[in-house]
VODOKE-559055 format. One record per atom (N, C-alpha, C): y, x, z. Coordinates in steps of 0.05 Angstrom, whole numbers, padded with zeros to 5 digits, always signed. Each point is the difference from the previous one (the first is absolute). Last residue first. Layout:
<recs>
YXZ;...
</recs>
This chain:
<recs>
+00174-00443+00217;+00000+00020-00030;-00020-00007-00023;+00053-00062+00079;-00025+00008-00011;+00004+00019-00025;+00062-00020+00088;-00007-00005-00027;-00015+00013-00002;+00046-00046+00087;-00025+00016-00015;+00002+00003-00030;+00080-00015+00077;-00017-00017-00026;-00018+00018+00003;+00097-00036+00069;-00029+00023-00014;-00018-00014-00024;+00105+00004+00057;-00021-00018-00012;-00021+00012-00009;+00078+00008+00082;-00007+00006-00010;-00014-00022-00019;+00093+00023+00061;-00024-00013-00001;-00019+00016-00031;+00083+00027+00079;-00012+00008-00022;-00015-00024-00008;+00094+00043+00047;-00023-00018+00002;-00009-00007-00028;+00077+00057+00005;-00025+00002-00001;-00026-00011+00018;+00093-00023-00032;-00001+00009+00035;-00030+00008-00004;+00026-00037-00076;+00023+00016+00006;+00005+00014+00024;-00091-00026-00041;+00022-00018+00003;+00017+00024+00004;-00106+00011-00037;+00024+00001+00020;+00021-00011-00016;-00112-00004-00011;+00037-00002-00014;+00015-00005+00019;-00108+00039-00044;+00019-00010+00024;+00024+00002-00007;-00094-00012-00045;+00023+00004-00001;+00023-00009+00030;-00107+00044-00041;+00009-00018+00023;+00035+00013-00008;-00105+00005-00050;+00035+00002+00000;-00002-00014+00021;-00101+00047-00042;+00023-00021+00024;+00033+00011-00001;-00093+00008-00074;+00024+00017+00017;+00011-00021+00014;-00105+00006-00040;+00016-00011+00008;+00025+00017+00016;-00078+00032-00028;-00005-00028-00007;+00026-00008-00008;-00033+00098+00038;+00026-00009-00016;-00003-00044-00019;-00067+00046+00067;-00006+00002-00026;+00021-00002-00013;+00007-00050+00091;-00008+00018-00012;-00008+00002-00026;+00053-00062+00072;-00032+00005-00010;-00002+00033-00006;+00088-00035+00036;-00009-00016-00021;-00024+00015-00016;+00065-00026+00094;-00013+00030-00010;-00014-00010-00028;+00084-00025+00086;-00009+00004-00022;-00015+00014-00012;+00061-00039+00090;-00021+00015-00015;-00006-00004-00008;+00090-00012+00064;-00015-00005-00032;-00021+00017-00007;+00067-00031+00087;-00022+00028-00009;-00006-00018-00023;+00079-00029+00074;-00018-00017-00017;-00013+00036-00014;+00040-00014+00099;+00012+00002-00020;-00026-00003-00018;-00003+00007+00096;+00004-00028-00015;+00015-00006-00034;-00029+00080+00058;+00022-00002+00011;+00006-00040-00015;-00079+00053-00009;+00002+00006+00039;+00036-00017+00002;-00048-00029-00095;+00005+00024+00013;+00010-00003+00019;-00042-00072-00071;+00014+00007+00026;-00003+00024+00018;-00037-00043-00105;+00003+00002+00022;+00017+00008+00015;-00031-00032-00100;+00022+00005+00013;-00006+00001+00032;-00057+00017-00107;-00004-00017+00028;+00035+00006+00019;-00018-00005-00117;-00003+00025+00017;+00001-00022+00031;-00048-00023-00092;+00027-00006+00012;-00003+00016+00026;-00072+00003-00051;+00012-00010-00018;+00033-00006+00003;-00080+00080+00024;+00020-00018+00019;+00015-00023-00020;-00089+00070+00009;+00027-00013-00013;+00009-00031+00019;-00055+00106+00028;+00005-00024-00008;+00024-00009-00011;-00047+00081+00019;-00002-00010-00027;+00005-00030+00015;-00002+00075+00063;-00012-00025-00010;-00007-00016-00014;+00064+00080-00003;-00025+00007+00010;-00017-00016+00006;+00109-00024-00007;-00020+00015-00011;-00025+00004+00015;+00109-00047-00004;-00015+00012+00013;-00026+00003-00019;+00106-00009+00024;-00009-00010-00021;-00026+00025+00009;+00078-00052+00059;-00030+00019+00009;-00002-00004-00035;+00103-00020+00043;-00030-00007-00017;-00014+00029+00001;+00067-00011+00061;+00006-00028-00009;-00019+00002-00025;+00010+00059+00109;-00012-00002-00040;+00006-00034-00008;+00027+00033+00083;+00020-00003-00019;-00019+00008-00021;-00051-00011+00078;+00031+00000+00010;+00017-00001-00021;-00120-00014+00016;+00029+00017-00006;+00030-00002+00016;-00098-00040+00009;+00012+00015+00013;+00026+00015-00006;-00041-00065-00053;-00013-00021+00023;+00028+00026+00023;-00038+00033-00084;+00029-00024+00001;+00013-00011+00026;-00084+00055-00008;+00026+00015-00003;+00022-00018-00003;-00082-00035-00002;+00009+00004+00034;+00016+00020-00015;-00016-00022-00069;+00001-00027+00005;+00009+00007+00029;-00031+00066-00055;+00021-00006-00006;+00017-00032+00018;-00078+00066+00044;-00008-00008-00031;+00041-00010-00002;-00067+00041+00086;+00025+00008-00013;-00004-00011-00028;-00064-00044+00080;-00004+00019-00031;+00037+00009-00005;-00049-00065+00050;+00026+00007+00020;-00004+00035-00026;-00064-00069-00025;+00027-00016+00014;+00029+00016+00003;-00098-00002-00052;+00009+00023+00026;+00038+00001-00001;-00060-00063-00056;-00017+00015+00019;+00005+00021+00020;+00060-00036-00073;-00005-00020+00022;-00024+00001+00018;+00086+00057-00051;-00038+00009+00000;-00008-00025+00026;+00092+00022-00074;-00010-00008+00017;-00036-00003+00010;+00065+00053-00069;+00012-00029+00010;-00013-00006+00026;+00005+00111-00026;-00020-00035-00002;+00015-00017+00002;+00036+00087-00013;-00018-00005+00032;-00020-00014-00002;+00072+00040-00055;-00023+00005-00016;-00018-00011+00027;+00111-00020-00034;-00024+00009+00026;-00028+00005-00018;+00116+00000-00005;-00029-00002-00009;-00013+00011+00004;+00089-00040+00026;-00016+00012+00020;-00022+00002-00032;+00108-00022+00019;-00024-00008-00015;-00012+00012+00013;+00095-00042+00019;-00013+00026+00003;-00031-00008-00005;+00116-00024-00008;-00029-00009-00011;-00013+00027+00003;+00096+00011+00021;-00016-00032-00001;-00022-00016-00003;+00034+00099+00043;-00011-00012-00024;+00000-00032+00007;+00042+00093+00045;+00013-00031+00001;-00015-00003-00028;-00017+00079+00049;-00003-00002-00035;+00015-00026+00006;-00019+00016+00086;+00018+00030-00011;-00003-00002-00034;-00041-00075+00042;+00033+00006+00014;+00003+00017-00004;-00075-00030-00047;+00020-00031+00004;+00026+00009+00019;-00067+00067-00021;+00010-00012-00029;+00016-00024+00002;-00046+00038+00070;+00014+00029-00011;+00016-00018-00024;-00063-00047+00053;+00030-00007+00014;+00020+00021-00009;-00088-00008-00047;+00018-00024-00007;+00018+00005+00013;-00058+00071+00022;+00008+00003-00025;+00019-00038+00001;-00048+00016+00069;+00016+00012+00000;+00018+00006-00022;-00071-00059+00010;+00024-00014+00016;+00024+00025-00006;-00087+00010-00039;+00025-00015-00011;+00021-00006-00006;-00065+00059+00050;+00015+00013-00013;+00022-00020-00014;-00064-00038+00065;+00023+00027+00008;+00009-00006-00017;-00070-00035-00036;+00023-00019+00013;+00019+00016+00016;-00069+00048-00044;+00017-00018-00015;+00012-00021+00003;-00040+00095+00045;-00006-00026+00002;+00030-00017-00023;-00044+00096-00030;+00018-00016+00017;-00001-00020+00007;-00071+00080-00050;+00013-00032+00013;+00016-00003+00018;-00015+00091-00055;+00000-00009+00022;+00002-00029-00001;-00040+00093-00064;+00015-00035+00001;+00003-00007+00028;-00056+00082-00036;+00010-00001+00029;+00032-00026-00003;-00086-00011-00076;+00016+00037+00020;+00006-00016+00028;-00031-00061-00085;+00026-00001+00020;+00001+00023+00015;-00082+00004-00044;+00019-00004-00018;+00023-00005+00006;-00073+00023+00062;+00016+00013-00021;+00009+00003-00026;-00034-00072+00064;+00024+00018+00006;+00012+00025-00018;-00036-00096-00033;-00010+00024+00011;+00021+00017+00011;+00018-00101+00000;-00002+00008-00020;-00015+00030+00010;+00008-00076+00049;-00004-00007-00031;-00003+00016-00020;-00002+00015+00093;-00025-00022+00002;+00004-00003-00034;+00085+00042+00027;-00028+00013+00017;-00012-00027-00005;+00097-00010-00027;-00020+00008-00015;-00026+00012+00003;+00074-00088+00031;-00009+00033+00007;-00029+00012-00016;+00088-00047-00047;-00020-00001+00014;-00007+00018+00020;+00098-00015-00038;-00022+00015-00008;-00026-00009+00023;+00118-00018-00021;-00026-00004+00010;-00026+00005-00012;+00110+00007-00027;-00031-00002-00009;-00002+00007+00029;+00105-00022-00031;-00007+00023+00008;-00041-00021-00001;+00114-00025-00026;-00025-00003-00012;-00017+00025+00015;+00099-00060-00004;-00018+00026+00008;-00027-00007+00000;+00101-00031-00043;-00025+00000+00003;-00020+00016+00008;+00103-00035-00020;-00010+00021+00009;-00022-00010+00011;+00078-00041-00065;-00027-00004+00015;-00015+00022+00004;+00064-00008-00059;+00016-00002+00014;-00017+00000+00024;-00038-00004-00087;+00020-00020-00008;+00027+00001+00032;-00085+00063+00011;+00000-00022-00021;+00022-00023-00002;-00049+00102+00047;+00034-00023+00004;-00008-00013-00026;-00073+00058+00064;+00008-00001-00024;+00029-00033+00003;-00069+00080+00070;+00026-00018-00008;+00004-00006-00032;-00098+00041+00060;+00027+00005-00020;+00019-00024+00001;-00082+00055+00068;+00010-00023-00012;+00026+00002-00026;-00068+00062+00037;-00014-00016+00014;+00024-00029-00010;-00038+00079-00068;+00018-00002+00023;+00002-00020+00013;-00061+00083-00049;+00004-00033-00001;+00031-00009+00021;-00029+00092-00019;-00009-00018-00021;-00003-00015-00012;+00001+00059+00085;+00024-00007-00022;+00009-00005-00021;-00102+00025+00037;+00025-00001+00015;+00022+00004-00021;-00090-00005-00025;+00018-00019-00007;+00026+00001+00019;-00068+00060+00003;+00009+00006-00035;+00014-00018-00001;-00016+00019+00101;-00024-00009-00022;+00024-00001-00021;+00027+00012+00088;-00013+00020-00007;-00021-00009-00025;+00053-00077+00031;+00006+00024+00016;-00030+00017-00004;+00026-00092-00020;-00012+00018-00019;+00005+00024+00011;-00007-00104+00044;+00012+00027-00001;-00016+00025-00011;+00008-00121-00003;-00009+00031-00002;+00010+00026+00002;+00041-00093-00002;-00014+00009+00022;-00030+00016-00006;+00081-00025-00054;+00008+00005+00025;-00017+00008+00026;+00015+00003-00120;-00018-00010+00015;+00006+00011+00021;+00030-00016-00106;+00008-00001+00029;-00016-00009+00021;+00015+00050-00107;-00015-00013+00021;+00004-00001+00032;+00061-00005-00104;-00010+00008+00032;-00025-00009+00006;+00019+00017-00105;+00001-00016+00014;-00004+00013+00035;-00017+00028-00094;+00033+00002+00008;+00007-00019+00023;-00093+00057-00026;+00004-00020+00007;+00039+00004+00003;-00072+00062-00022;+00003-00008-00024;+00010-00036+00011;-00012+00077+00062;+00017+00012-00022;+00004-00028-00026;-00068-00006+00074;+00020-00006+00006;+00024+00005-00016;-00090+00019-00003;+00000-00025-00017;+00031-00002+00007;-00044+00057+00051;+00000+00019-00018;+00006-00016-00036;-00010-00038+00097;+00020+00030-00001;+00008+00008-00033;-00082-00049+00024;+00026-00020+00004;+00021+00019+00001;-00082+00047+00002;+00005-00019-00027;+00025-00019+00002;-00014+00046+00079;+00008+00026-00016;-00005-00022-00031;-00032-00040+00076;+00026-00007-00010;+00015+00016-00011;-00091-00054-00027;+00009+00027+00017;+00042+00003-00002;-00055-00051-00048;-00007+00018-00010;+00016+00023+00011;+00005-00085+00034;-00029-00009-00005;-00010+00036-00028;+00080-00053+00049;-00017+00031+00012;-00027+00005-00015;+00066-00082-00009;+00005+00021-00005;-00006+00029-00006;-00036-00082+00046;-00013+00011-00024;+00011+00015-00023;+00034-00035+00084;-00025+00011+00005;-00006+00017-00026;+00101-00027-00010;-00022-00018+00011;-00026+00026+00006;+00120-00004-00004;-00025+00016-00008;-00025-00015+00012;+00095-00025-00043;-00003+00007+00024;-00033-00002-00010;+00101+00002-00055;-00033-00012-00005;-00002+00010+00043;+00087-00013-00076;-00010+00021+00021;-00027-00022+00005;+00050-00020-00081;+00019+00013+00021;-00013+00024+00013;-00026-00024-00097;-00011-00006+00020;+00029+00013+00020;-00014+00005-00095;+00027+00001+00014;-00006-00017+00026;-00054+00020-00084;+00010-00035+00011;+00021+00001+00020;-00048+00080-00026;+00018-00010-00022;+00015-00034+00001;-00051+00052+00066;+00026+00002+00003;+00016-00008-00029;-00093-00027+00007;+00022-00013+00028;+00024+00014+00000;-00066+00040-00052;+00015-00024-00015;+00015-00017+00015;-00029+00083+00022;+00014-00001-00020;+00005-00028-00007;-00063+00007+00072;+00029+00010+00019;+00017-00001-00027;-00087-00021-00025;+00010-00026+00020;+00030+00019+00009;-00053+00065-00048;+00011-00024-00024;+00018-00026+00025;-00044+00077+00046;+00027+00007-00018;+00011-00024-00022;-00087+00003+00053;+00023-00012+00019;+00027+00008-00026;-00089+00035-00018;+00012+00004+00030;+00013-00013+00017;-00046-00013-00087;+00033+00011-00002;+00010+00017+00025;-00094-00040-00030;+00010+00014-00015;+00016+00014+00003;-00030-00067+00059;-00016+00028+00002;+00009+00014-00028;+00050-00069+00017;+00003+00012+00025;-00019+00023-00003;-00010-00063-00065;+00026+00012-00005;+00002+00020+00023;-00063-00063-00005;-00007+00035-00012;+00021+00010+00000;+00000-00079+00078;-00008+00006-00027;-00004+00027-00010;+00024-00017+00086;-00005-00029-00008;-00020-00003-00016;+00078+00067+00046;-00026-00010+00009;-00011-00026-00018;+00110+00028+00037;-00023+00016-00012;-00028-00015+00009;+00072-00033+00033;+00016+00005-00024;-00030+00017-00024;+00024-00041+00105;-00029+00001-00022;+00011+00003-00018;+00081-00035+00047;-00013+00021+00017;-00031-00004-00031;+00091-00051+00008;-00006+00007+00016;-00028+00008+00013;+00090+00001-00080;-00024-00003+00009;-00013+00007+00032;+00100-00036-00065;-00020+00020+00022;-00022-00013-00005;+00102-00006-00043;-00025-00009+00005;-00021+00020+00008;+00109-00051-00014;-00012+00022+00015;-00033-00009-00012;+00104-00036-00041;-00026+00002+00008;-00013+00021+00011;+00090-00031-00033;-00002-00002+00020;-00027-00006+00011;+00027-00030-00087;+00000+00041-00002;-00007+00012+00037;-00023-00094-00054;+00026+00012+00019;-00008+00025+00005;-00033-00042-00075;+00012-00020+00000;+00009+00003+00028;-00045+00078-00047;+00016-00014-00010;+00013-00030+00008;-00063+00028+00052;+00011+00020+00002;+00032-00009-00021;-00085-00048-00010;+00008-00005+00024;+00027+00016+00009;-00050+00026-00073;+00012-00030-00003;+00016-00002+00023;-00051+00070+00010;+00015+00004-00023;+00024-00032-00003;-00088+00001+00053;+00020+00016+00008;+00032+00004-00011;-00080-00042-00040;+00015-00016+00007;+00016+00014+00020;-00041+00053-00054;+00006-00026-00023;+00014-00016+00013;-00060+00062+00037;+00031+00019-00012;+00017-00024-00003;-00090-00024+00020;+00018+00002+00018;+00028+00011+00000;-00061-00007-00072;+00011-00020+00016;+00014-00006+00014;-00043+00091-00025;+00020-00012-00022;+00012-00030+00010;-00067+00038+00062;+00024+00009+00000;+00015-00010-00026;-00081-00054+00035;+00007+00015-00022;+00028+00005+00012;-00046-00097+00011;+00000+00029+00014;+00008+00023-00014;-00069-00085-00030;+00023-00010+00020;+00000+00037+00008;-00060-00039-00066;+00026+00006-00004;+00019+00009+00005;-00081-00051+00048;+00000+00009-00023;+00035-00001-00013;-00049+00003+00094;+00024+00007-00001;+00004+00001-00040;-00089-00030+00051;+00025-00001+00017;+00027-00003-00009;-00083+00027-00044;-00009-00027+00014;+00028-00011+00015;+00003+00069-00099;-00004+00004+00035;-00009-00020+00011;+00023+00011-00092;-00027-00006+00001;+00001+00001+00033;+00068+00030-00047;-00010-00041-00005;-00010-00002+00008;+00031+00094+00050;-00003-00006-00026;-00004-00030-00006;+00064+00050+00067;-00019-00004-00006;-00012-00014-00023;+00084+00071+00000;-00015-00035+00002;-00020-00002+00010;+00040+00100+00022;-00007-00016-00027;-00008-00033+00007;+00016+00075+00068;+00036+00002-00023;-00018-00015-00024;-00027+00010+00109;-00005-00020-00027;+00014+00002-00028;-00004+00049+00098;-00009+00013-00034;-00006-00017-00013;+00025-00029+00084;-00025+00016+00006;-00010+00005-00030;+00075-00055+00043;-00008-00003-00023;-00020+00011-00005;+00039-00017+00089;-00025-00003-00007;-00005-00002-00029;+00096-00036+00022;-00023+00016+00014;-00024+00001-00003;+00116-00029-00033;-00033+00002-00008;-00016+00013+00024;+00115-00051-00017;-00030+00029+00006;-00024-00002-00009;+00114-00031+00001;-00022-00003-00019;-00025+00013+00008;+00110-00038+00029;-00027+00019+00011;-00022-00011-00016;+00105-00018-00005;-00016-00013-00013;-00021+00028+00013;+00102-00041+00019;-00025+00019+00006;-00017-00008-00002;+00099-00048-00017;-00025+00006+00002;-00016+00029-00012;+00109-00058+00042;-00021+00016-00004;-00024+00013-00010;+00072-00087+00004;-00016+00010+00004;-00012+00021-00001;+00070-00045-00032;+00004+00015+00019;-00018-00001+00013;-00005-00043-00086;+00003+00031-00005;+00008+00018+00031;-00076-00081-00024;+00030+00000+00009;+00007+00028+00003;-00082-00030-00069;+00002+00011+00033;+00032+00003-00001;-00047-00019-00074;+00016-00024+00015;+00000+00007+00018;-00037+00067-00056;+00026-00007-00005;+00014-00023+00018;-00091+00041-00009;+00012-00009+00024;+00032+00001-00006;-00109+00003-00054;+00034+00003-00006;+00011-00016+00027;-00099+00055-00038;+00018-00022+00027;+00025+00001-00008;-00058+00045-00059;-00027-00015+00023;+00018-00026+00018;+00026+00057-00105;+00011-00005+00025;-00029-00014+00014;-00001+00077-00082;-00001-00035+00011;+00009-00008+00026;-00003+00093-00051;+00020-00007+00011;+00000-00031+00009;-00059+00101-00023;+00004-00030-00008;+00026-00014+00020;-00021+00089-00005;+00020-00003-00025;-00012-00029+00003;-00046+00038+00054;+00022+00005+00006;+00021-00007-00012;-00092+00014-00025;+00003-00034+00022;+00027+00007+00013;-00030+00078-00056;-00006-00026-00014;+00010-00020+00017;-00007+00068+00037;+00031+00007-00020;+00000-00030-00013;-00083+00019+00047;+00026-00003+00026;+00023-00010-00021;-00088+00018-00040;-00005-00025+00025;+00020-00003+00016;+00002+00069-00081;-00018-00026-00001;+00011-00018+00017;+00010+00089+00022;+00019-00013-00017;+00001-00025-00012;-00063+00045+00058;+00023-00003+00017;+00027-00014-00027;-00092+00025-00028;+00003-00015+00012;+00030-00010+00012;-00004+00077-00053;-00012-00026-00010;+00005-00028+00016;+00004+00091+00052;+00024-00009-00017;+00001-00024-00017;-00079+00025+00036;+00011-00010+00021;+00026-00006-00006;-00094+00005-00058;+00023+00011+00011;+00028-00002+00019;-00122-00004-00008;+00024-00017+00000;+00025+00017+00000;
</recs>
């Protein structure tokens, strides 16, 4: 396979299309909007599945997904988009490429910042290191500490981005990776507890960053109803203090509409995760007022 070939084919190609997906022209112009787009768990799907599949016939494909990114983007430029976590793993592509084709064409899609799943590691993390060059994209992850391993300062635990005036902080959560993944493939990785680190990272971004909107992508789980008191995305809501959306991973579940709960302080958490296999990209539009109070609307779309 050629990789230039390919990469020109399936990205340049679905870039230059220009169909619109959503027109929000009737949105009131003193309004605001922030448009968050993610994926998780695409796990090297960069091709359709095929007619013939039992499940997903047709359904999926980076060129697609370019397709409605793109659109979406063109109709408010005031777009972010992330992944949250399995990026690698799936298919041949992964045992072909290493990982280099999923990091080139995500940055050709102008991926924001991603956050790192289990199966990241999965070619070791001197292989995740060594995939890192061919990504324009952050990886932001808070509660691992890469200290003395190939990945120290490598990643960073959160980023700010300003959109239309709107300061947005965005910082990853990471599984714990002993029982899942081999040790020596993660080295000397440290787990952080991921409700600490949260708390500490959100009150960094909501009073010494003054952010209005603060994201979290998580690779934890949505939720594990056999083991209750489990760290997953759901008791992270449950415990936070200023995350206002979880966009989350490592469960593969879909969510057709994101769930709204209640943080320590009674303020509203948004979570959202949408399967896996790149199926499906989740938008969630949020729109501030002149006093940046915010509301939001969300969708699933099907690739």
């Amino acid at each position: 396979m050629d990789r230039r070939k390919f990469l020109k084919n399936s990205v340049f190609g679905s870039l230059a299309l220009g169909s619109t997906i959503h027109n929000y022209s009737c949105e009131t112009s003193d309004l605001k909007k922030i448009t968050i787009l993610h994926t998780n768990d695409v796990h090297s799907h960069i091709e359709p599945f095929s007619s013939e599949h039992s499940e997903f016939p047709n359904q999926g494909g980076f060129e697609r997904r370019s397709t409605l990114v793109n659109s979406i983007r063109n109709n408010n430029p005031n777009t972010l988009l992330f992944d949250a976590g399995d990026i690698f793993q799936g298919t041949p592509y992964f045992n072909f490429f290493n990982g280099e084709l999923e990091f080139k064409l995500m940055s050709l899609l102008k991926y924001d910042a991603v956050t790192i799943g289990n199966h990241d590691f999965d070619n070791g993390i001197t292989g995740l290191y060594e995939q890192m060059p061919k990504a324009s994209f952050d990886f932001l992850i808070s509660n691992y500490d890469f200290s003395n391993t190939v990945l120290e300062g490598k990643t960073r635990n959160y980023k700010i981005y300003n959109k239309f005036g709107i300061k947005i902080g965005v910082f990853g959560l990471g599984i714990e990776l002993e029982g899942l993944v081999t040790k020596e493939l993660y080295k000397e990785t440290k787990y952080l507890d991921p409700i600490e680190i949260s708390r500490d990272i959100s009150n960094r971004l909501k009073f010494e960053e003054n952010c209005d909107l603060i994201i979290c992508l998580s690779h934890l789980g949505y939720k594990y109803d056999n083991l209750p008191e489990r760290v997953c995305d759901y008791n992270l809501a449950k415990k936070s203090n200023h995350i206002d959306l979880i966009i989350g991973g490592h469960t593969h579940t879909f969510m057709d509409k994101p769930i709204v709960l209640k943080n320590e302080k009674g303020n509203d958490v948004i979570i959202n995760q949408v399967g896996c296999f790149g199926l499906y990209l989740g938008q969630i539009d949020f729109f501030f007022d002149r006093n940046n109070k915010r509301s939001f609307r969300s969708s699933v779309l099907k690739i």
